[in-house]
N, C-alpha and C positions, 0 to 999 in steps of 0.2 A: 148752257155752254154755246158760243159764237165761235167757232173755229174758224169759222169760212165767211169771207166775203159774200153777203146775199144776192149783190150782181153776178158776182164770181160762180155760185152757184146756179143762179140760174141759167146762165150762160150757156155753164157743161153742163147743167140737164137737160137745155134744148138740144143740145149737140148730140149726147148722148144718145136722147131718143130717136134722132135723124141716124145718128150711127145703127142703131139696134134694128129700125125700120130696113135699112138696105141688108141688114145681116139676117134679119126673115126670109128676104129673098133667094137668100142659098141654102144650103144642105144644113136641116136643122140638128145639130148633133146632142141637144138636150142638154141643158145644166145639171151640172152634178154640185151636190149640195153638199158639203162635208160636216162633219161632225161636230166642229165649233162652230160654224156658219146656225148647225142650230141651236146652239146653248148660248148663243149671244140674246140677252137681252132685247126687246122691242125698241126701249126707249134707244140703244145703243145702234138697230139697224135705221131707225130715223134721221138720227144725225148724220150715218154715213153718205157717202156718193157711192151709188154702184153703175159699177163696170162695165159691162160686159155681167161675166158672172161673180165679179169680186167686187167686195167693198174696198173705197176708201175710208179709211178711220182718223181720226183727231189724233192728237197725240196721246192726250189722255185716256180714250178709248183704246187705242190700241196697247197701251200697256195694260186695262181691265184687261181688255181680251186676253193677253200672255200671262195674267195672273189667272184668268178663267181656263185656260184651256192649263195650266198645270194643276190645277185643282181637280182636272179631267181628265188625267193622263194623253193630253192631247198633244204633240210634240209639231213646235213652229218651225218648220224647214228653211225657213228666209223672208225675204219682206225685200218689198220695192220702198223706199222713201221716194217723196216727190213733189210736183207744184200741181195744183188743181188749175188749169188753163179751161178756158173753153173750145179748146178742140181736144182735149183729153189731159193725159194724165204724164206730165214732163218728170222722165224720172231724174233725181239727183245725185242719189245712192241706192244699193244695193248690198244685198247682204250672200254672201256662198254657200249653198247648199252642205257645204262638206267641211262643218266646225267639228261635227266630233259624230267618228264612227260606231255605227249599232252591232254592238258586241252581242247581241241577245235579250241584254235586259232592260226590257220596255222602257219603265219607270225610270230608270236611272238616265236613259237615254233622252226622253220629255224632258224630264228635269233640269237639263245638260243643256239639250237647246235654246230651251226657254228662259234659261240663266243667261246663256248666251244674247238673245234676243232685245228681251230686257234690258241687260245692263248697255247694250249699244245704241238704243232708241233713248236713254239715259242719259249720255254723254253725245248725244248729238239732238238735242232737242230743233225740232225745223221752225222756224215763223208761222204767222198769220197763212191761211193757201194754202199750207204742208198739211201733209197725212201721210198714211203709209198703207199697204195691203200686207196681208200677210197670206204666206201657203204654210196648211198647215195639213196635219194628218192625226188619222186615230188611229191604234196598231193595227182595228182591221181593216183601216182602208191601207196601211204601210206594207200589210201584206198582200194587196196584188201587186203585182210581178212591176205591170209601169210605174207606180208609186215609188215601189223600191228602187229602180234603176233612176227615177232621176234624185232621189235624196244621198242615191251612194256614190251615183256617178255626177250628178248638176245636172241641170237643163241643160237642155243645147242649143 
């Protein structure tokens, strides 16, 4: 799979790393790894671009990913769409944290999001350059306290 322009890529991986270099130099606050971050496939973090601490995914990668993490009760909070630039990552779309409220039950809640998720990445498939991120959660990371407040309330 060719997602991405291999200029294009290389571009923002120089950039990238020039970026990640100056962000050594301050207050190292440690990646936090999340739970489909580890059930994604090798072949699937190869293809990606990462971040900061997030991948960008293909399009078709990133719908594995929402089939993977509901097979995992892992529930997709939202997703940036966007263009893979060499100085980062130009968002185009976005998705709202607050499609459908957690009433208690886990499973039904995953489910819900990820339907959601899916069928929007579906009907807007992006070009050649696009990918998307996704935040996503497991219920035990949904139960610390920050997690919850920004899936109930949105980011800020």
């Amino acid at each position: 799979m060719n997602w991405l322009d291999e200029s294009r890529r290389n571009a923002f991986e120089r950039a990238e790393s020039a970026r990640a270099h100056v962000r050594a130099g301050s207050v190292d606050r440690g990646v936090v790894v999340g739970r489909l971050d580890r059930l994604r496939p090798e072949v699937m973090k190869r293809r990606a671009l990462a971040i900061g601490n997030e991948l960008i995914l293909s399009y078709d990668d990133a719908l594995a990913a929402i089939r993977l993490a509901t097979q995992h009760q892992v529930a997709v909070l939202g997703f940036d769409a966007g263009e893979v630039v060499a100085d980062g990552f130009r968002i185009a779309d976005y998705s709202a944290y607050k499609e459908v409220p957690f009433t208690g039950d886990w499973k039904a809640y995953a489910a819900a999001m990820n339907a959601i998720a899916e069928q929007w990445i579906k009907e807007h498939p992006l070009g050649e350059n696009y990918g998307y991120i996704l935040t996503s959660t497991s219920q035990e990371e949904f139960a610390k306290p920050d997690v919850r407040k920004n899936a109930v309330e949105g980011p800020r």
